[in-house]
C-alpha positions, -999 to +999 in steps of 0.1 A: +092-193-036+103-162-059+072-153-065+064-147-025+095-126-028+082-111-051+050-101-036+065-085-006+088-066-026+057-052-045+037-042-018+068-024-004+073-007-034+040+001-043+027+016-008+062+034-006+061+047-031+022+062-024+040+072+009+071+095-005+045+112-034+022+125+000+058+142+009+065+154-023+025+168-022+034+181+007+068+199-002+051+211-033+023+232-013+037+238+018+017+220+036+042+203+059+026+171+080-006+183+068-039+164+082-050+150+049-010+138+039-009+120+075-046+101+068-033+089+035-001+080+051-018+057+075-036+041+053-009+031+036+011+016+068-021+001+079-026-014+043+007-027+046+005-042+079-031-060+066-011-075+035+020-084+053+000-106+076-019-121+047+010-128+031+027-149+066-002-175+069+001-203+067-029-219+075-043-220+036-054-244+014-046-236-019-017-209-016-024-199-054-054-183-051-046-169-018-016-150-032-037-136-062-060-124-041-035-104-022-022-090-054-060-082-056-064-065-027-030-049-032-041-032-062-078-026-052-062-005-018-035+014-036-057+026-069-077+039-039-050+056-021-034+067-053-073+084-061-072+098-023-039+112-036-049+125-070-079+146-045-056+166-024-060+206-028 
């Protein structure tokens, strides 16, 4: 299915790039593997992992609504991360 394609290729793209604008934060101050950067960057890989494995059941009955709900939940963690981003000093 495309749209499974897709999905992974957005939640790729989307915690990446969440990822690579904590290194640009941090570039930008100086504040080189800083504590707050490396929370937010965890976040993200653990958000990741969590999605991933949603994404690999199989086990569901109606795959439509479980793959929206993913989407969901993809963009319910990442406004978060991007608002845990938006808070750094």
């Amino acid at each position: 299915m495309a749209s499974i394609r897709d999905l992974k290729k957005d939640i790729n793209f989307v915690l990446g790039d969440i990822i690579e604008a904590v290194y640009q934060w941090e570039a930008a101050t100086n504040n080189e593997n800083s504590n707050e950067g490396t929370v937010i960057i965890d976040k993200s890989i653990a958000a990741f992992d969590e999605l991933m494995d949603k994404v690999h059941q199989n086990s569901v009955p109606d795959k439509k609504a479980h793959f929206k709900a993913i989407r969901a939940d993809l963009e319910e963690k990442a406004t978060a991360l991007v608002q845990d981003l938006n808070n750094l000093n």
